[in-house]
C-alpha positions as CSV (number, residue, x, y, z in Angstrom):
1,X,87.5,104.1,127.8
2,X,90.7,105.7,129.4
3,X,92.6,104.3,127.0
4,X,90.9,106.2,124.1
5,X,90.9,109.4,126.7
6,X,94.3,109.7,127.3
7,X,95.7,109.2,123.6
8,X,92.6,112.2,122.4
9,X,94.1,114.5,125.2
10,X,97.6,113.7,124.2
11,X,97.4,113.8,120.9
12,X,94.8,117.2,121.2
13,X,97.9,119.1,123.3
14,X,100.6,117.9,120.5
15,X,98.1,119.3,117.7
16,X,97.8,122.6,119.6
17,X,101.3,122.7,120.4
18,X,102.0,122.3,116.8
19,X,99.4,125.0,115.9
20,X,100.8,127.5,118.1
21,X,104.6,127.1,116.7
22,X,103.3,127.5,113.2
23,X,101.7,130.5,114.1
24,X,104.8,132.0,115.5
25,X,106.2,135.0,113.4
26,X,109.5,133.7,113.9
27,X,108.7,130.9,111.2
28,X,108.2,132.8,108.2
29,X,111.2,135.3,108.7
30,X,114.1,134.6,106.6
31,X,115.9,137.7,107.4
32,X,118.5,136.3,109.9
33,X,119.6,133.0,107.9
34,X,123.1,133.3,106.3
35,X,123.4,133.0,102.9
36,X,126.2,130.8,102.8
37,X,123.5,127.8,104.6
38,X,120.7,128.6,102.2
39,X,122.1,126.1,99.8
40,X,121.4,123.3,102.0
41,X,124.8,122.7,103.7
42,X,125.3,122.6,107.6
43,X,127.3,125.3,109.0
44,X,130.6,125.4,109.5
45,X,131.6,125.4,113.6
């Protein structure tokens, strides 16, 4: 029983966690990305 308990209530707080970043406004801007990494490369240091 505690066993089932504690992985609803973790899981529960990872699945909110994850609902509340998508949510963010931050996610769906693609103002401040440099068009020199849009093509897929990592940036240079």
């Amino acid at each position: 029983m505690i066993d089932n308990l504690t992985i609803m209530l973790t899981h529960g707080l990872m699945l909110i966690a994850v609902w509340r970043l998508l949510k963010r406004p931050e996610v769906d801007d693609e103002s401040t990305i440099d068009p020199d990494t849009r093509k897929g490369r990592w940036p240079r240091a």
